[in-house]
C-alpha positions in Angstrom: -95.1 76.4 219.4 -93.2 78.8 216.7 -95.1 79.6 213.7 -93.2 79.9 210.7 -93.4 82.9 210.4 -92.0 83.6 214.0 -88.9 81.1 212.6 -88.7 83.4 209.4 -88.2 86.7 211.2 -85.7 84.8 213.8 -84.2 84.2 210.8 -83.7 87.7 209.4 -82.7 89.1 212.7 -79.4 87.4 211.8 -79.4 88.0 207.8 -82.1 90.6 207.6 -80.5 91.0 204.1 -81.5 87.1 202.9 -83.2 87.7 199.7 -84.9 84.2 200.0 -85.5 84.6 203.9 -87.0 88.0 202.8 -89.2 86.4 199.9 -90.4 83.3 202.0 -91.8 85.9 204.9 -93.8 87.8 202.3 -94.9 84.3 201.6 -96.0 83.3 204.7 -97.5 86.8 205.3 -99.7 86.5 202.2 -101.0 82.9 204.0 -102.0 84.5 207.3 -104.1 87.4 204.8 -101.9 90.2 205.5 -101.4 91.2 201.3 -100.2 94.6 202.3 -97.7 94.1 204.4 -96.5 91.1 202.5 -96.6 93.1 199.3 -95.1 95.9 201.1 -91.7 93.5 201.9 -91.7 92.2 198.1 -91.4 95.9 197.2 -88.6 96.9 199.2 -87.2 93.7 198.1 -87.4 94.5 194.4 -85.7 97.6 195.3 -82.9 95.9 197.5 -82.5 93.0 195.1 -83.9 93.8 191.6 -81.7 90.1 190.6 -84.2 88.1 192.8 -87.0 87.5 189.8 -89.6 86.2 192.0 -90.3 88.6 194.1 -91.6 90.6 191.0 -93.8 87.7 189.7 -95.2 87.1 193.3 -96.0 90.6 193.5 -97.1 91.1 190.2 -99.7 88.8 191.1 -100.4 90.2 194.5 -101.3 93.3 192.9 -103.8 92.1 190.3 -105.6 90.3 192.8 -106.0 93.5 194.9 -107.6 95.3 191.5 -104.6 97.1 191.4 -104.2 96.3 187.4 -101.6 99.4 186.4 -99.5 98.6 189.4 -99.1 94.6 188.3 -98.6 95.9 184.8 -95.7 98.1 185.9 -94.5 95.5 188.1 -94.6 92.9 185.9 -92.9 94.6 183.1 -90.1 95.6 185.8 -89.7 92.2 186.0 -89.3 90.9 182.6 -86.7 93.9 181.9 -84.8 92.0 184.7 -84.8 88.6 183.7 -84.0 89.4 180.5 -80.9 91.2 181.6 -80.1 88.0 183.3 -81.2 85.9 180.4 -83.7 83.7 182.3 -86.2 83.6 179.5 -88.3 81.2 181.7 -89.4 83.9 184.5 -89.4 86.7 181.6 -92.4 84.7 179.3 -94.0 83.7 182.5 -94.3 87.1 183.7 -95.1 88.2 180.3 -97.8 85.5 180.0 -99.7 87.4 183.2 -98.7 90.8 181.9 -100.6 89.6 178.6 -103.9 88.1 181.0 -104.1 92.1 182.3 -105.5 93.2 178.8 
């Protein structure tokens, strides 16, 4: 039987540049406890795809799980720059509500 995440990177093979495809692997990644290489996709998609929101959230939180408190700081104040710029006030206080839990 295919695993989801075999179905995923099917799936990318034909649209490796699927910002959601992209963001669901990292997903499913961080499920079968492989944080780095799932945070390692959500980077190169937040420089692929800085629009996509989520993928800075998820990471964000990634990050400050790892102990890696700058890092989510930076990453999470990446974010809220961005969804400000795309007026989505929802993703920019949520992120700014963890950014705020770092201190």
């Amino acid at each position: 039987m295919v695993s989801r995440r075999e179905k995923l990177e099917g799936m990318l093979q034909t649209s490796p540049a699927d910002p959601m495809l992209r963001y669901m692997l990292a997903l499913e990644l961080e499920k079968e406890g492989e944080a780095e290489r799932s945070l390692t996709l959500l980077n190169s998609l937040m420089q692929d795809v800085p629009a996509y929101v989520p993928a800075f959230l998820m990471a964000g939180q990634k990050l400050a799980r790892l102990g890696r408190v700058e890092d989510a700081r930076a990453c999470y104040s990446a974010g809220i720059k961005e969804a400000q710029q795309q007026n989505n006030s929802h993703a920019a206080g949520e992120m700014a509500g963890f950014l705020a839990s770092l201190e």
